[in-house]
Backbone bond lengths (Angstrom), bond angles and torsions (degrees), N, CA, C in turn:
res aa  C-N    CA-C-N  psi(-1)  N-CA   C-N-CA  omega(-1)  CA-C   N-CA-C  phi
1 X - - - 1.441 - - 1.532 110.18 -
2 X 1.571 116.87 -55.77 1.093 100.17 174.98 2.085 127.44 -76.51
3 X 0.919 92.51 16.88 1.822 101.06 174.37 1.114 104.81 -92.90
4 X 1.575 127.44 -46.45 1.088 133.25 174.04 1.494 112.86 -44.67
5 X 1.567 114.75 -60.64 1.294 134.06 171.30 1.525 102.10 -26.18
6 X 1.594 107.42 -87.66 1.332 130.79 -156.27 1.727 99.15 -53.73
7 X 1.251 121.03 -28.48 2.200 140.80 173.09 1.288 93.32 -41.16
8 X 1.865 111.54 -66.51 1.359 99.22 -145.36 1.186 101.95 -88.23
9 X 1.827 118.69 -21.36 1.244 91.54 -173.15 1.924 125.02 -64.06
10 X 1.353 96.06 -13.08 1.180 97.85 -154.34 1.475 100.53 -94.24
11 X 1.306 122.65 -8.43 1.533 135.35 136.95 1.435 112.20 -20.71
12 X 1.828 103.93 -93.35 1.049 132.64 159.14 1.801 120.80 -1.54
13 X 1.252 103.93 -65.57 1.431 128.41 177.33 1.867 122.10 -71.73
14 X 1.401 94.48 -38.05 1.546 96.23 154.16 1.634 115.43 -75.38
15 X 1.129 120.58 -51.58 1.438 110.85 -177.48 1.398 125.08 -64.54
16 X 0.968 101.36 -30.93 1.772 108.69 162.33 1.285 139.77 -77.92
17 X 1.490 102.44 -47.21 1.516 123.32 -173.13 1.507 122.18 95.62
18 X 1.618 101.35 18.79 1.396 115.56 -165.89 1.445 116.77 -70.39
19 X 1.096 135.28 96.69 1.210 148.21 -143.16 1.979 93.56 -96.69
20 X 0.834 128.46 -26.70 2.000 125.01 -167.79 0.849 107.36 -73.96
21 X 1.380 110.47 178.54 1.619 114.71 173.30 1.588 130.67 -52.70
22 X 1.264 102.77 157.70 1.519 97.70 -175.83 1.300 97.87 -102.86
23 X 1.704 106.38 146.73 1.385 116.58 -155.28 1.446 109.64 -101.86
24 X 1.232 135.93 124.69 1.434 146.02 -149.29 1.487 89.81 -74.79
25 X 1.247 88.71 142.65 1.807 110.62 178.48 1.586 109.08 -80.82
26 X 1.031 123.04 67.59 1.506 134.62 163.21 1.904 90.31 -118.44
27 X 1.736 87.04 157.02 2.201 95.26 168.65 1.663 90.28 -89.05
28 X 1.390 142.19 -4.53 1.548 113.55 164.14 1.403 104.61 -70.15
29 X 1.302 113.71 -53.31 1.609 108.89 -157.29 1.408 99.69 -67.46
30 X 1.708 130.67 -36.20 1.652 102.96 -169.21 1.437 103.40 -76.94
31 X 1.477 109.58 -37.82 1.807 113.80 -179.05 1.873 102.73 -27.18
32 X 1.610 118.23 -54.62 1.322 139.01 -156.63 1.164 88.66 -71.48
33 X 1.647 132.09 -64.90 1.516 140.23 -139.02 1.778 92.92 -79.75
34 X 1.319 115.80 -27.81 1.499 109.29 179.40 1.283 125.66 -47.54
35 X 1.772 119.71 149.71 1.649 102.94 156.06 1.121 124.46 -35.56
36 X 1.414 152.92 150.22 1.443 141.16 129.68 1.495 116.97 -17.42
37 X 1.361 134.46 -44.10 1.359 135.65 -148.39 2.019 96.80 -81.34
38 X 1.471 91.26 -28.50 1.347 107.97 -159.15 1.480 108.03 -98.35
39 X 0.871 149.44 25.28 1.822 164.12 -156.75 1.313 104.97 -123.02
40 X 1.469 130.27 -20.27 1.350 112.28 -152.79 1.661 78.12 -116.25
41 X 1.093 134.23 -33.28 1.762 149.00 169.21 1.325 104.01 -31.54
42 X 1.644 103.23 -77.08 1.192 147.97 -168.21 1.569 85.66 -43.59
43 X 1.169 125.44 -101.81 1.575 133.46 -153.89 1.900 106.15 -61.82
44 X 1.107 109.43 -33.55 1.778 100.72 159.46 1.176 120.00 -51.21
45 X 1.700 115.00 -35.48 1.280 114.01 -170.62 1.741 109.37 -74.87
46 X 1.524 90.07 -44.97 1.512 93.31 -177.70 1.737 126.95 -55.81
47 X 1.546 97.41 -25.20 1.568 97.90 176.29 1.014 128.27 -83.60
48 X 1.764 107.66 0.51 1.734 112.16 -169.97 1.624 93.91 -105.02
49 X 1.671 138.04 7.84 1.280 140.27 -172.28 1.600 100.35 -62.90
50 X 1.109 136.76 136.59 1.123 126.62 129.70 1.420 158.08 -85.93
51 X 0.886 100.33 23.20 2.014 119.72 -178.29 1.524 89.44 173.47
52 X 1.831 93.50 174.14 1.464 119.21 -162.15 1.590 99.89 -93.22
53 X 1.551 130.74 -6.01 1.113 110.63 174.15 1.742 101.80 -91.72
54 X 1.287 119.89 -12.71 1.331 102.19 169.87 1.641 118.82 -97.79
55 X 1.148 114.10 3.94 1.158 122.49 156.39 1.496 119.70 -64.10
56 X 1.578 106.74 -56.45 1.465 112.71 167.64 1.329 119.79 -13.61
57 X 1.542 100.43 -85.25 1.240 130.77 173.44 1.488 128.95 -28.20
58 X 1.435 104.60 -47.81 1.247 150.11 -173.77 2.041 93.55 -55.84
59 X 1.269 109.97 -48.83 1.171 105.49 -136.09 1.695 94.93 -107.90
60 X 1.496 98.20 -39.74 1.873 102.70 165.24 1.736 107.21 -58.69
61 X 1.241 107.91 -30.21 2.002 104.85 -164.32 1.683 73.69 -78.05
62 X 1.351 147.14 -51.76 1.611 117.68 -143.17 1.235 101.08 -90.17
63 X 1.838 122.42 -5.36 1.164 98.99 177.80 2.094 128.87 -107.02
64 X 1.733 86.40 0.70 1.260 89.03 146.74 1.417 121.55 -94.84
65 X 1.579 138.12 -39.32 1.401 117.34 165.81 1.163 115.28 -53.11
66 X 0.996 151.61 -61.71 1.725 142.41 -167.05 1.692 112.22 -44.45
67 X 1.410 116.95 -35.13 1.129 112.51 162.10 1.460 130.70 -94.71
68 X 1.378 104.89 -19.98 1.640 99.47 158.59 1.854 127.03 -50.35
69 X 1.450 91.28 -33.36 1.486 102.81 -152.67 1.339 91.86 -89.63
């Protein structure tokens, strides 16, 4: 789990060039670390998950799109 973590961020950080901190894998801190535009997406999506492997998933894909985009 956490390789995965440390994968995308560093995805994330190549595709962007995002140089800041990396944002702790809790849903407060990415909910927080998100655009504004993207928060209300973000947590709809999260409540319609049904299990923790699509949560997984769930949570590496928003935290390289949110910084891609």
């Amino acid at each position: 789990m956490a390789a995965e973590w440390r994968d995308a961020m560093a995805e994330a950080q190549e595709a962007t060039g995002f140089t800041g901190e990396i944002v702790p894998r809790t849903v407060d801190a990415i909910g927080t670390a998100l655009r504004i535009d993207r928060r209300t997406e973000f947590y709809t999506e999260l409540g319609a998950l049904g299990d923790a492997d699509r949560f997984e998933a769930f949570v590496n894909y928003s935290a390289v799109n949110d910084r891609a985009c």
